[in-house]
C-alpha positions, 0 to 999 in steps of 0.5 A: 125567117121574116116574111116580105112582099115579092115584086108584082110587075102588073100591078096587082095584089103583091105575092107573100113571100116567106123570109126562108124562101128569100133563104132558098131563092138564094140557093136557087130554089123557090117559094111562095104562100098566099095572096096578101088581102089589104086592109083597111086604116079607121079614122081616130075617131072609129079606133080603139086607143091601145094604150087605154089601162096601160103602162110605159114598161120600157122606153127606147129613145135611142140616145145611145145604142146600149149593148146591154139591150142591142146585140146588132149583126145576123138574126139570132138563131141556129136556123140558118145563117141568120142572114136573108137578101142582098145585105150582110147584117154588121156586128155592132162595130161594122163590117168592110169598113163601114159602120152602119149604125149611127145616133144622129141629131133629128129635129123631127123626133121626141128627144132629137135623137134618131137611130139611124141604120145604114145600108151601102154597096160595098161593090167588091170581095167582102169577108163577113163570117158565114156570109153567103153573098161575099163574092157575089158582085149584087149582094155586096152589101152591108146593112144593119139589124139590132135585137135583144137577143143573142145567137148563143139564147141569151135574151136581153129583153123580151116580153109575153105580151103588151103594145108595142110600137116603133116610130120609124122612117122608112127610105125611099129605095129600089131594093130596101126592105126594113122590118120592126118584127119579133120572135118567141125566145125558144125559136132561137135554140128550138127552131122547129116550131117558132112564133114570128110576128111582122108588125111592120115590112117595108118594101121602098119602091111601094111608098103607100103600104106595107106588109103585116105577118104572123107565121108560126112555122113547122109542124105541128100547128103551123099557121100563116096571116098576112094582110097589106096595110095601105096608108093615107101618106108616103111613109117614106117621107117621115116618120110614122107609128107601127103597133101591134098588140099582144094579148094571151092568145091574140095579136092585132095591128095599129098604124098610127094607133088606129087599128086595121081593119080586115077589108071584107068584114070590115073588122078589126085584123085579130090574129090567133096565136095557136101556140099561146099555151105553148109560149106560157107553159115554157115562161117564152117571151117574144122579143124584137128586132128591128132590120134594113135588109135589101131585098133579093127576089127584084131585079137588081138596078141597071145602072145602080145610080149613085144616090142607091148606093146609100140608103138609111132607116132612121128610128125615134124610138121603141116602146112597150106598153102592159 
């Protein structure tokens, strides 16, 4: 259900694509939203800190991937299959042999810890349950995806509101497509109406930008956002912060802590969430995932060198603020 960026071979503002249509664009159909704008990133000095009157609510840094917070494999919902793209999403044991989930020593991050998400090309029949593309020699991936929640509606953590941010490095790599995204705790067993925020999309071919979203899907009050976040640096040379702030009835966007600005007002990006009252009504929550997909709607590469056939998503930590 994520959305992400379709390729634009003449080089212009990338098309948005919803994840649902990466779902569809595997069945053979197509799909497409709107021309993604690019905002802006200030300055420290221009920008608000979002962590003013805030508290350290939960702190992640990753020393072991507890599964009574992770529950790692397919998106949680009854949706769909809960996978998208090129890639089967590993169970917390992995798949075909291969485990892509690590905790590696990193020099570069808080605690010298890094969570470190593999994906790799199987290149053969694969057996993954409920997978589509096991017999289909260029989705014969495996790639991983940890969240706190379960396909069955068990929430294992989740929050209304607050600051959250993920310290992430995304790769450099044709087909890589990692995401730190959530969803209200109702999309799972009630998906006709759900709540999704994309607070950071990474395509790893466009090492200076990376897509922001927020969709409220099915009717009534369906609702779509996007905005294309370019940065001073390659994220795919290190690690840097991805935030957003959930506040009641709005949410809005930070890389590095300094806010996005929209390009035409010169504003900060702040987007309404038109079911806020809904989610309070109903004690909702939203909760994270954080994902390597491999992106289905490029060309797949021609010859896959050796150095594509392995590729990784390394995150410092996950934190909330409130």
């Amino acid at each position: 259900m994520r959305t992400g960026w379709s390729s634009n071979p003449s080089g212009g503002v990338p098309d948005l694509i919803s994840r649902r249509d990466l779902l569809i664009r595997t069945a053979g159909a197509a799909g497409g939203l709107s021309t993604a704008l690019y905002a802006s990133v200030p300055t420290a000095e221009e920008g608000m800190d979002p962590l003013a009157g805030r508290t350290l609510v939960f702190d992640e840094v990753f020393a072991m991937l507890d599964p009574e917070i992770w529950h790692a494999g397919r998106k949680a919902t009854t949706f769909d299959s809960g996978f998208y793209g090129r890639s089967a999403f590993a169970r917390i044991e992995g798949e075909e042999g291969f485990q892509p989930y690590e905790i590696v020593d990193d020099p570069q991050t808080e605690n010298g810890k890094a969570l470190k998400i593999s994906a790799r090309y199987i290149g053969r029949k694969m057996n993954v349950p409920s997978y589509y593309g096991n017999d289909l020699p260029e989705y014969q991936w495996i790639s991983g995806n940890i969240q706190t929640a379960k396909p069955d509606g068990t929430l294992l953590k989740g929050w209304r509101d607050g600051y959250f941010e993920a310290r992430m490095w995304f790769p450099a790599h044709p087909l890589t497509f990692p995401g730190f995204w959530f969803l209200n705790g109702r999309s799972i067993l009630h998906p006709e109406t759900s709540i999704e925020l994309d607070i950071a999309e990474h395509k790893g071919f466009e090492p200076k930008v990376y897509g922001a979203y927020l969709h409220e899907w099915g009717e009534p009050g369906q609702h779509h956002e996007s905005i294309g976040v370019p940065t001073p640096v390659d994220v795919t040379t290190g690690y840097f912060r991805y935030g957003m702030l959930v506040d009641g009835a709005t949410c809005s966007l930070f890389f590095e802590r300094q806010r996005i600005e929209d390009p035409v007002s010169g504003e900060p990006v702040i987007w309404n969430i038109g079911r806020a009252d809904e989610m309070d009504g109903q004690n909702d929550v939203f909760w994270p995932l954080i994902t390597l997909a491999l992106l289905s709607d490029v060309p797949f590469p021609d010859p896959l060198i050796e150095e594509h056939r392995q590729t990784a998503l390394h995150v410092d930590y996950f934190r909330v603020w409130r």
